[in-house]
N, C-alpha and C positions, 0 to 999 in steps of 0.2 A: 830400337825395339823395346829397348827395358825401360823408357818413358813411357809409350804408349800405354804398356803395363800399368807404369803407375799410376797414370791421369786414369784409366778405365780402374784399378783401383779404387782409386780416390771420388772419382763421379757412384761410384757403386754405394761409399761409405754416407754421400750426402743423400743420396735416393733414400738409401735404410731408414737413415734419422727419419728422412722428411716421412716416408713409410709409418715409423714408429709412433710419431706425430699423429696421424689421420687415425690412425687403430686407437690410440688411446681418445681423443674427440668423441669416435663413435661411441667408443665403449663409454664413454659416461653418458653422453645422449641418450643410450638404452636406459643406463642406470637414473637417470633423470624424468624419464618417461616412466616410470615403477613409482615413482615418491605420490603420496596420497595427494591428491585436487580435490580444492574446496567446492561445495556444492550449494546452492542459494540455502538463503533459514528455510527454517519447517516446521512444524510444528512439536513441542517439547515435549518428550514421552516418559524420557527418563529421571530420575531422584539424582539429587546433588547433596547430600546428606550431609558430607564434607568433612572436615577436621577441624577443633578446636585448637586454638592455640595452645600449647603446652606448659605455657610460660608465666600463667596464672592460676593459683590452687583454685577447687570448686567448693564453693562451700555448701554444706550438705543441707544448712537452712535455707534452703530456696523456697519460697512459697508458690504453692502449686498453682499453676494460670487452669484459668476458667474452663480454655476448651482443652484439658485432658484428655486426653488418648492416646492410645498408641500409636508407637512409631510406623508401624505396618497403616494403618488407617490413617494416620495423617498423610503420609506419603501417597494415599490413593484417592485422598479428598488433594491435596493441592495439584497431582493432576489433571484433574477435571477441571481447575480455578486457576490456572495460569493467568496473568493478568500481561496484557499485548502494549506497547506504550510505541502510538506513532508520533516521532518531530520531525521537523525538516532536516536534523540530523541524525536522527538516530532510528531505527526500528529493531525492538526489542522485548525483549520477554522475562519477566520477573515471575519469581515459583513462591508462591508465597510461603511454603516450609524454608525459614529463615530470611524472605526478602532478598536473595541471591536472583543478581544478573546472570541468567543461564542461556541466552542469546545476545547477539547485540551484531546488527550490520548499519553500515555508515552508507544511505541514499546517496548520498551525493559521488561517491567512490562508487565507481561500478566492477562488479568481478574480471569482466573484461570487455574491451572495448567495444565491440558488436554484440555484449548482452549488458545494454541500459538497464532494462526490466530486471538483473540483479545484482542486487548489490552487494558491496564487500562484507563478508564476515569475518569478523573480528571476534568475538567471543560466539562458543558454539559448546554444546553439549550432546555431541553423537555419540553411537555406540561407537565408532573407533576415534573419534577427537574429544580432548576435554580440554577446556579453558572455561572459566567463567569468576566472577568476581563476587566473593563471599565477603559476609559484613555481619557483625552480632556485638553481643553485650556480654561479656564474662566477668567473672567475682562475687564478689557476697547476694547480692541480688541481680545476676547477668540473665537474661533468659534463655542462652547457649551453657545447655551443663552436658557433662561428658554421659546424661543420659538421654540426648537427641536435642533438634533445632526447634524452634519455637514455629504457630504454625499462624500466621498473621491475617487478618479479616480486610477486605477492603469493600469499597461501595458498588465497583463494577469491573469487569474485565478486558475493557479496553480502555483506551486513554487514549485522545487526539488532539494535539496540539491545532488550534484555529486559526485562521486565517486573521490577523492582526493581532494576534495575540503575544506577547513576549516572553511570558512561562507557561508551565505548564507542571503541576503540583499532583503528585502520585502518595496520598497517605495509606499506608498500611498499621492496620491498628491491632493492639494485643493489650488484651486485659489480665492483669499479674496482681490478683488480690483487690486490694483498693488502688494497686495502682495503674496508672493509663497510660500505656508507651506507645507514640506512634513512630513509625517509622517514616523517612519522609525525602521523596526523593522529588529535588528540585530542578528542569529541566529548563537550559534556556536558550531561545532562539537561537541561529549562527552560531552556537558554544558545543564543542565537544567536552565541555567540562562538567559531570555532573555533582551538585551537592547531595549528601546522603545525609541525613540528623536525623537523630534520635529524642522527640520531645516527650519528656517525663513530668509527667502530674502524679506527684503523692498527695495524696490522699488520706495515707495510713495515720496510725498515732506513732511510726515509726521511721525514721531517718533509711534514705534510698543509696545503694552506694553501686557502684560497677564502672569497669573501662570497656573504653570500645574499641574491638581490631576489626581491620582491613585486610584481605588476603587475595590472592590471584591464584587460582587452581590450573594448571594447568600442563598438558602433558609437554614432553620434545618433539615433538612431530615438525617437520620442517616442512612448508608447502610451496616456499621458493624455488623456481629452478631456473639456473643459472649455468652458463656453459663452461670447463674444464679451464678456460682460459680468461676468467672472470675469478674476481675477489668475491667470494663467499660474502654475504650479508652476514651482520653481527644475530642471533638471535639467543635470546637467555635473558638475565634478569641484569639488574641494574641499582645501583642505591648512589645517596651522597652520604659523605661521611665526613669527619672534620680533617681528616688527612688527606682522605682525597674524594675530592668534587666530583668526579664523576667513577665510578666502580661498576667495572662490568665483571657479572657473575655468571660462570657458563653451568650447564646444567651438572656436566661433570664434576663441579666444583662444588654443588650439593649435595652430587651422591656421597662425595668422598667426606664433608663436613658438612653440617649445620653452621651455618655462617647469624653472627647474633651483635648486634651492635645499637648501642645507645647515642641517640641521636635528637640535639634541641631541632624540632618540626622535622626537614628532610621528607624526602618521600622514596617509593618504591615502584618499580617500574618493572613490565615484560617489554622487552625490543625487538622489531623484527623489521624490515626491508619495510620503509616507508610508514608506518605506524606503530604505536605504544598502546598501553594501558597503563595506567598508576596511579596507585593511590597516594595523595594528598594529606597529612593530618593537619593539625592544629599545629601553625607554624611556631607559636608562645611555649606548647607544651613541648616536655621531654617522651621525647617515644622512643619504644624499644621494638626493633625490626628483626625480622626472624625470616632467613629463604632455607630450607632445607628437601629434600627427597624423603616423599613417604610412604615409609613401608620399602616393600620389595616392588610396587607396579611404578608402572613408568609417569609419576606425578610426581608433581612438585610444587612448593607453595612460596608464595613469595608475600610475607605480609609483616602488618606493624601489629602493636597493642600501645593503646594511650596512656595516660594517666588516670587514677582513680576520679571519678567524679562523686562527689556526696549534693544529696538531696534531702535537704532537713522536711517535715513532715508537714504537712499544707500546701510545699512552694511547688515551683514550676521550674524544669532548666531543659537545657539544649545541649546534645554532645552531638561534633559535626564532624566531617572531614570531604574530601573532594574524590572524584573519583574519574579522572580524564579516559578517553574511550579515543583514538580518532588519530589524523595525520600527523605525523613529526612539522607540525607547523614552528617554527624557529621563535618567531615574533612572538603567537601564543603564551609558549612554552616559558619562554622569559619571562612574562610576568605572572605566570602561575606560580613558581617557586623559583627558590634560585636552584641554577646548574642544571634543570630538568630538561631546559634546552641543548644540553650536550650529549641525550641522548641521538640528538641529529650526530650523528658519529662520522666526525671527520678524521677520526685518529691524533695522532701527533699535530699534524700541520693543522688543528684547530685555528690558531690563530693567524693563517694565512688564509682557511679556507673559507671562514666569518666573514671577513671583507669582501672578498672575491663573491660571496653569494648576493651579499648587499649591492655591490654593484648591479649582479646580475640580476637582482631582483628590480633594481630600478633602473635597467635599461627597459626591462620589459613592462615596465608601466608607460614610459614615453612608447613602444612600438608594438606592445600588444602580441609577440608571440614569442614562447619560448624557443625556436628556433634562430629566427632575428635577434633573440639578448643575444644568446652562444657566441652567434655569427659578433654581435657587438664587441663584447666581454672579450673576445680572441683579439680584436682590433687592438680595444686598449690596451690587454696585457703586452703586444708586439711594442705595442706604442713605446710603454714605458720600459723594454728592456731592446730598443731599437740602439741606441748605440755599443749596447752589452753584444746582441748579435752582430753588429754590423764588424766588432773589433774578430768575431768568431769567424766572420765569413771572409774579412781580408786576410787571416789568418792561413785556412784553404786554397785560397785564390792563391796565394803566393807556393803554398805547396804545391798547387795545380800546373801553376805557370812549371817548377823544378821537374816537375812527375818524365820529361823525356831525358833531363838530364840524369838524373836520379837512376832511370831503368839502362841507362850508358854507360855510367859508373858503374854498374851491376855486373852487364855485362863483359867490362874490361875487367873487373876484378874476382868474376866469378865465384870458389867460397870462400875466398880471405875474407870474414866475415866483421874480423878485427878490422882489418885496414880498412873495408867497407864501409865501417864507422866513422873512422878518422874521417874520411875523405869527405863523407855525406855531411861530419859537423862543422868542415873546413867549411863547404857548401852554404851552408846556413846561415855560417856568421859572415861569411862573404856578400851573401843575398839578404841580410837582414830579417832573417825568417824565423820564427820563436814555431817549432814543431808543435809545442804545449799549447799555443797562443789560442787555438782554437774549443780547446776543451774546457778551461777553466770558466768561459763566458756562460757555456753550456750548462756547468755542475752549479753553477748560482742560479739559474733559472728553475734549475729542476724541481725544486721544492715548490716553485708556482704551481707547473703542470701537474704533478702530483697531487698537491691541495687540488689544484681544479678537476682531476677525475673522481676525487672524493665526493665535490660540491655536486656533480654533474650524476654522478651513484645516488647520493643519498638524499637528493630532493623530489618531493614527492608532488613536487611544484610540477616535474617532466612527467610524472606518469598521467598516461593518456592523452596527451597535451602534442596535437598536430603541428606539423612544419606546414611545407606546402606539397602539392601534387599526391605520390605516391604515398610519403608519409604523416601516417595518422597516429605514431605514436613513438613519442623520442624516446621513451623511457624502454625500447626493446629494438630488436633487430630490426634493419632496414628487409622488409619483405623481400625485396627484388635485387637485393643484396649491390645497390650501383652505387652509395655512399663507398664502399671498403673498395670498390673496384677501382673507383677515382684514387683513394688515398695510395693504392698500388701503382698509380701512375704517377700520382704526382711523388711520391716517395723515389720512384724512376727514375724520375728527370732530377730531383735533390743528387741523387747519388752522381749521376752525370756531370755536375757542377762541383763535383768533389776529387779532391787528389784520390786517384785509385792505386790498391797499394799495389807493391814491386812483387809479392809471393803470388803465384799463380792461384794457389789452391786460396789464398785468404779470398782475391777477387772472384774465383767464382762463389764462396758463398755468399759475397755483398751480393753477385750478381742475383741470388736469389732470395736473399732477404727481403725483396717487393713481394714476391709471390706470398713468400712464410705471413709476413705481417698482414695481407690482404688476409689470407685464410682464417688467421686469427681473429683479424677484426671483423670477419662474415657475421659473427653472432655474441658482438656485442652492442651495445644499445646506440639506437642511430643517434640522440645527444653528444654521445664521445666523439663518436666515429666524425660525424660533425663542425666538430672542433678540431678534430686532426686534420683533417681535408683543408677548412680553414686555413690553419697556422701552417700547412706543408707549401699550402697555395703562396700565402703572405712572403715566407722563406723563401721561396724560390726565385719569386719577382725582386726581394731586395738579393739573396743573393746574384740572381744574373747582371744586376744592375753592379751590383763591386765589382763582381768576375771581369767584365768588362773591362770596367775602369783600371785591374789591377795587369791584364793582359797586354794592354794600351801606353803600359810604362815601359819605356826603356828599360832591358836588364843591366844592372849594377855590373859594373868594371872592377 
């Protein structure tokens, strides 16, 4: 009777958990269902006025540009002159009060998979989102002074990249006395990189002087949702520095400090689930990068300032820098700067996960879909740690074969739990069986599988990117949820091939760790899922093939 008790105990305690589990799931689904969704571009209504760098004095002899006015009137003249810039990569919107990127969506990226017709936005200026990319000139002659933005002239208000064409050249012009500054934003085919210069013609009988910053406005708003049982995407800023290469800066980390570091070229970056922004300076010069929180509202800026540039009186010069918009593409990003590539953020196991992509990427050039690499990529990696598991699975097997003598010993010795030991070690070194033998093979692998949920997370290669049949997007949950249902079976039959242990209560929770891990993996992204089903598959077929073979051996005398 007083069993009964405890096993209905005992089943009560594993329901609760599993109970406790589903309640908290739901409960961030609701909570995930609340987070702001992005909504296609639109037309720009609002001022981006912005914030000046702090980090360079203003000098009060500025010489006053031609089209003077105030800050109210400028502000209602560049909404009418929004100036619209369509490429094969980009559609975007520049305000001409400072030449600020105050839209920006990537055509080729669609918001979501059955609306082609919109595309991703990436930089956006609503009343409840701000992100956008500001760029000016500060110091002795900057036309950004701490008494408003400069208000720039151009030829027309749309811009359209041609069909054969490989640039596309957007000048916005500002007259500053005698002198001619244009602003000039260089757009190029297949490139999400855009160059931004600054071309100065003095004119004057007087020497030109000012540096140029970069900055990223932009609020914490997160638009990612992702499920309770899923790694949070990295989002927040990011720099290289000479101690370390890649520096991830969370917003919390702004409000609490202004973060300020001098750096030869380097650049700066916003990171979020499958794309960046960052800007690029002049790899030669020494820049000074500045992320902080401003003010009290929920912004924050993440930008450089250059070096001084002088312009002796008649000449002509150029201050430039880069200003990338677009997918964590790896290859790209490598040779934009160095370590800009690391914003693909594989964590630690970077240098496991690098390789593994590479492969991955070139299986999918010989077979054309990223479901097929996966399925590949899992072959290989089996391949190359096939005698690592095979030592892990004869390991089991020989456990498996002990599993009745084991539960007999048990039984005759009841809870002598001491002698129980003895007996069980006599057992092993009699049967030649290492209890350990099977886990060690396991914990060297691990760091594979890990790297490879990272690579399989953070490529933006899967998003949108169809298997076959049902799925038409690896980079999210399997619709019909039959990917996590298979890996619950085939995880089934693994455990079936496995020594089951002697405590009643441990085996019924294996017993139900098929179910827990299928629920888990309902709503994670069918690429992982994928992979799991894969390698459970592969493990199964080599394990039954040892099992066999080790079942098949005479037992030891």
């Amino acid at each position: 009777m007083a069993v009964i008790k405890m096993d209905w105990q005992k089943n009560l305690l594993i329901a609760a958990i599993l109970a406790t589990l589903l309640m908290l799931v739901i409960r961030w689904h609701e909570y995930q269902e609340q987070l702001p969704t992005q909504t296609p571009v639109a037309t720009q209504t609002t001022t981006n006025t912005g914030s000046i760098p702090a980090a360079t004095a203003i000098n009060s002899d500025i010489p006053v540009a031609a089209n003077s006015l105030s800050e109210a009137e400028k502000t209602t003249l560049a909404a009418n002159q929004l100036i619209n810039v369509k490429t094969d990569s980009f559609d975007l919107v520049i305000n001409p009060l400072g030449g600020d990127i105050v839209q920006l969506a990537l055509p080729r990226h669609f918001l979501k998979l059955d609306t082609p017709d919109q595309p991703f936005v990436l930089l956006d200026n609503r009343d409840n989102h701000t992100y956008l990319a500001q760029s000016g000139l500060i110091g002795t002659n900057g036309t950004d002074t701490a008494q408003g933005r400069p208000l720039f002239s151009s030829e027309k208000n749309e811009y359209i990249l041609a069909d054969g064409e490989k640039q596309l050249v957007v000048d916005l012009v500002l007259q500053q006395g005698e002198v001619k500054i244009t602003k000039r934003y260089t757009f190029t085919r297949g490139d999400y990189l855009i160059n931004v210069e600054y071309l100065i013609d003095n004119k004057s009988a007087n020497p030109w002087s000012a540096q140029l910053y970069g900055q990223i406005k932009r609020d914490s708003q997160n638009f990612v949702k992702v499920s309770a049982l899923e790694m949070n995407p990295f989002l927040g800023a990011a720099i290289t520095t000479a101690e370390e290469k890649y520096k991830k800066i969370t917003f919390a980390d702004m409000a609490e400090k202004e973060e300020k570091v001098g750096v030869q070229g380097g650049w700066v970056a916003m990171v979020q689930h499958y794309f960046i922004s960052a800007w690029i300076p002049d790899a030669d010069s020494q820049n000074t990068y500045h992320l902080r929180k401003l003010g009290d509202n929920d912004l924050y800026l993440m930008g450089f300032t250059g070096k001084v540039n002088e312009v002796a009186p008649g000449t002509q010069a150029s201050i430039s820098a880069g200003f990338y918009a677009g997918p964590k593409d790896t290859e790209r990003l490598e040779q934009i700067s160095p370590y800009l590539d690391l914003t693909v953020d594989y964590g630690w196991l970077w240098w496991v996960a690098k390789p593994l992509f590479f492969v991955l990427k070139w299986i999918h050039g010989l077979v054309g879909n990223w479901g097929l690499a996966i399925i590949g990529l899992t072959l290989i990696v089996k391949a190359l740690f096939f005698k690592l598991s095979a030592t892990s699975y004869k390991s089991m097997a020989k456990m498996r074969k002990l599993a009745p003598k084991m539960a007999e010993l048990k039984e005759r010795l009841g809870d002598d739990r001491q002698k129980f030991s003895q007996e069980m070690m006599k057992m092993y070194k009699t049967e030649k069986v290492n209890p350990f033998g099977g886990c060690l093979p396991l914990l060297i692998q691990m760091p594979v599988f890990l790297a490879l949920y990272y690579v399989l997370m953070e490529s933006v290669e899967l998003r949108h990117s169809p298997f076959f049949g049902w799925i038409f997007d690896l980079s999210v949950k399997d619709p019909y949820f039959v990917l996590p249902v298979i890996y619950g079976i085939t995880m089934y039959f693994m455990q079936k091939l496995n020594p089951q242990p002697t405590d009643p209560m441990q085996a019924r929770i294996m017993q139900m760790l098929p179910l827990i891990f299928t629920f888990m993996f309902l709503w994670f992204p069918a690429g992982l899922v994928l992979y799991w089903v894969t390698n459970n598959t592969l493990s199964i077929i080599q394990q039954y093939i040892i099992t066999k073979q080790i079942d098949a051996e005479p037992a030891a005398k």
